[in-house]
N, C-alpha and C positions, 0 to 999 in steps of 0.2 A: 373416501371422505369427500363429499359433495360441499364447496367454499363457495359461499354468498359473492357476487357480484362486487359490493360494498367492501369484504374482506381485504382488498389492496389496500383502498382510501383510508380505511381505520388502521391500519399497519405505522401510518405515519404518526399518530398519537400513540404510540405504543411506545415503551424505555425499552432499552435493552443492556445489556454487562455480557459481553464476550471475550474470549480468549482468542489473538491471534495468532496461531501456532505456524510453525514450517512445513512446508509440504514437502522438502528431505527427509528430515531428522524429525519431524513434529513436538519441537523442544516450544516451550511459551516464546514469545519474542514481547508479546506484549498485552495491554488489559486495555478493551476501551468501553467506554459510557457514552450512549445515543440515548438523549431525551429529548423530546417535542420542546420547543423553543425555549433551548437553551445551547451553550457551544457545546460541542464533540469533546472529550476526554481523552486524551490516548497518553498510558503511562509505561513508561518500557522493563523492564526485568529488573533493574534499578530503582525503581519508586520513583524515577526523572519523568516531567509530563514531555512527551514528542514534542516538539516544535515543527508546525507548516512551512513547507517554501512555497516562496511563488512562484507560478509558471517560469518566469525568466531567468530566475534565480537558480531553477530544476536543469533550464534548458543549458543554460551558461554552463553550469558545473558539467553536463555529459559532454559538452561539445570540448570541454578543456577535457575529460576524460577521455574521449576519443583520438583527441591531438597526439594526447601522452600514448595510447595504448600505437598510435601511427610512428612518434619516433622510435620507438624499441625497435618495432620491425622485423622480430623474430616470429617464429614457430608458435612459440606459446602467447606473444600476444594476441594472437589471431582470434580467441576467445573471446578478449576482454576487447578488441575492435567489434567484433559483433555484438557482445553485451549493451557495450554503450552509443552503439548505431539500434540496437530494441529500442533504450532508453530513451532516445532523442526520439525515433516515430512515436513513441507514447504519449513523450510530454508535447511533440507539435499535433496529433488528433484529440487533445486532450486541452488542446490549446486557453487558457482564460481560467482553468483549474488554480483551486490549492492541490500541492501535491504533499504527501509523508513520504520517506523513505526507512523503510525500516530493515533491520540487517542482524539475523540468526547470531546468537551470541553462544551458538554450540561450533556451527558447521562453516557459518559467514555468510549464508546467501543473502543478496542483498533485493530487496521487495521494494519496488514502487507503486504506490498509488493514489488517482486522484481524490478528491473527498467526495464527489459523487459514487465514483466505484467501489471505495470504500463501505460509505453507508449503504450502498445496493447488497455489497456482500455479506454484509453485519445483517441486514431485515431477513436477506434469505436465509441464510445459513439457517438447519434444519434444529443444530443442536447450542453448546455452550461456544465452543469451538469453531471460528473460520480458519480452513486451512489460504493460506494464501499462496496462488500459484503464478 
Protein backbone atom coordinates (compact mmCIF):
# COMPACT_ATOMS: atom_id res chain seq x y z
CA UNK A 1 0.00 0.00 0.00
CA UNK A 2 1.59 3.13 -1.37
CA UNK A 3 0.68 6.31 1.60
CA UNK A 4 0.44 9.86 0.23
CA UNK A 5 3.03 12.18 1.65
CA UNK A 6 0.27 14.34 3.33
CA UNK A 7 -1.02 10.88 5.19
CA UNK A 8 0.99 11.82 8.61
CA UNK A 9 -0.20 15.53 8.57
CA UNK A 10 -3.99 14.45 8.28
CA UNK A 11 -3.57 11.60 10.98
CA UNK A 12 -3.69 14.50 13.48
CA UNK A 13 -7.35 15.33 12.61
CA UNK A 14 -8.22 11.92 12.80
CA UNK A 15 -10.35 10.57 16.44
CA UNK A 16 -9.52 7.54 17.63
CA UNK A 17 -11.09 4.93 20.82
CA UNK A 18 -8.36 2.28 21.75
CA UNK A 19 -7.96 -0.32 24.01
CA UNK A 20 -4.72 -0.32 26.15
CA UNK A 21 -4.00 -3.86 26.97
CA UNK A 22 -0.84 -5.59 28.80
CA UNK A 23 1.90 -6.79 26.88
CA UNK A 24 1.96 -9.93 29.71
CA UNK A 25 -1.23 -10.95 30.19
CA UNK A 26 -2.88 -8.78 27.43
CA UNK A 27 -5.95 -8.22 30.01
CA UNK A 28 -7.64 -4.44 29.16
CA UNK A 29 -6.04 -2.03 31.61
CA UNK A 30 -7.69 0.68 30.13
CA UNK A 31 -9.97 2.81 27.30
CA UNK A 32 -8.74 6.02 25.69
CA UNK A 33 -10.26 8.78 23.43
CA UNK A 34 -7.89 10.97 21.03
CA UNK A 35 -9.71 13.77 19.24
CA UNK A 36 -8.25 16.79 17.33
CA UNK A 37 -8.74 19.70 19.79
CA UNK A 38 -10.02 18.47 22.56
CA UNK A 39 -8.31 16.79 26.05
CA UNK A 40 -7.18 13.00 25.79
CA UNK A 41 -9.69 10.58 27.79
CA UNK A 42 -8.27 7.81 29.45
CA UNK A 43 -10.80 5.64 31.65
CA UNK A 44 -9.42 2.61 33.51
CA UNK A 45 -11.28 -0.98 33.91
CA UNK A 46 -13.25 0.95 36.63
CA UNK A 47 -15.20 3.55 34.58
CA UNK A 48 -12.56 6.05 36.91
CA UNK A 49 -11.01 8.80 34.18
CA UNK A 50 -6.86 8.39 34.87
CA UNK A 51 -5.68 11.27 36.27
CA UNK A 52 -2.10 13.04 34.77
CA UNK A 53 0.99 13.59 36.84
CA UNK A 54 3.51 16.01 36.32
CA UNK A 55 6.88 15.47 35.47
CA UNK A 56 7.85 16.25 39.11
CA UNK A 57 5.33 14.88 40.71
CA UNK A 58 6.33 11.28 38.52
CA UNK A 59 9.96 12.03 39.22
CA UNK A 60 9.38 12.59 43.24
CA UNK A 61 7.29 9.42 43.64
CA UNK A 62 10.23 6.98 41.80
CA UNK A 63 13.00 8.67 43.51
CA UNK A 64 10.96 7.87 47.13
CA UNK A 65 10.48 4.55 45.23
CA UNK A 66 13.93 3.87 44.74
CA UNK A 67 14.97 4.94 48.33
CA UNK A 68 12.36 2.37 49.67
CA UNK A 69 13.32 -0.41 47.32
CA UNK A 70 17.49 0.70 48.66
CA UNK A 71 16.54 0.26 52.36
CA UNK A 72 15.19 -3.36 52.21
CA UNK A 73 18.58 -4.31 50.73
CA UNK A 74 17.86 -7.77 50.04
CA UNK A 75 17.88 -10.21 47.04
CA UNK A 76 14.52 -9.51 45.85
CA UNK A 77 14.57 -5.90 46.06
CA UNK A 78 17.08 -5.76 43.40
CA UNK A 79 14.29 -5.88 40.88
CA UNK A 80 12.18 -3.11 42.06
CA UNK A 81 15.93 -0.96 42.56
CA UNK A 82 16.17 -1.39 38.84
CA UNK A 83 12.54 -0.90 38.03
CA UNK A 84 12.34 2.40 39.67
CA UNK A 85 16.08 3.55 38.46
CA UNK A 86 13.99 2.63 34.37
CA UNK A 87 11.47 4.91 35.80
CA UNK A 88 13.43 7.84 36.91
CA UNK A 89 15.62 7.79 33.20
CA UNK A 90 12.17 7.91 31.56
CA UNK A 91 10.71 10.49 33.49
CA UNK A 92 14.34 12.76 33.36
CA UNK A 93 14.49 12.13 28.99
CA UNK A 94 10.96 12.75 29.06
CA UNK A 95 11.60 15.78 31.09
CA UNK A 96 8.50 18.76 30.83
CA UNK A 97 5.93 15.76 30.18
CA UNK A 98 2.60 14.95 31.56
CA UNK A 99 3.01 11.44 32.38
CA UNK A 100 -0.11 8.44 33.14
CA UNK A 101 0.94 5.50 34.91
CA UNK A 102 -1.19 2.73 34.46
CA UNK A 103 -1.01 -0.74 36.26
CA UNK A 104 -2.52 -4.42 34.99
CA UNK A 105 -5.22 -5.15 37.26
CA UNK A 106 -4.76 -8.96 36.42
CA UNK A 107 -1.01 -9.63 36.65
CA UNK A 108 0.13 -5.78 38.31
CA UNK A 109 2.62 -4.52 35.82
CA UNK A 110 2.93 -1.24 36.19
CA UNK A 111 3.28 1.09 32.67
CA UNK A 112 4.51 4.48 32.47
CA UNK A 113 4.02 6.89 29.93
CA UNK A 114 4.43 10.33 28.67
CA UNK A 115 1.37 11.90 26.71
CA UNK A 116 3.40 12.45 23.72
CA UNK A 117 4.41 8.78 23.65
CA UNK A 118 1.31 7.97 24.52
CA UNK A 119 -0.66 9.64 21.64
CA UNK A 120 2.32 8.31 19.20
CA UNK A 121 1.30 4.85 20.26
CA UNK A 122 -2.61 5.26 20.05
CA UNK A 123 -2.11 7.07 15.92
CA UNK A 124 0.23 4.05 15.32
CA UNK A 125 -1.06 1.22 16.51
CA UNK A 126 -2.33 -0.93 13.54
CA UNK A 127 -5.58 -2.21 15.06
CA UNK A 128 -8.28 -1.38 18.19
CA UNK A 129 -5.61 -2.54 20.67
CA UNK A 130 -2.09 -0.85 21.87
CA UNK A 131 -0.21 -3.27 23.48
CA UNK A 132 1.91 -1.27 26.02
CA UNK A 133 5.49 -2.33 26.59
Amino acid sequence: MVRSPGANILAIFRGYDRELVCSQCRSVIAWIRLRPFSLIAIRDTLGQDVTPLGGTVALGAAEVELSDAKAVGDSASDGDVRAARRRIDYFRREAGEVFYEFTCPNCGTRYDRSLPHLTKDVRHAPAGRVALK
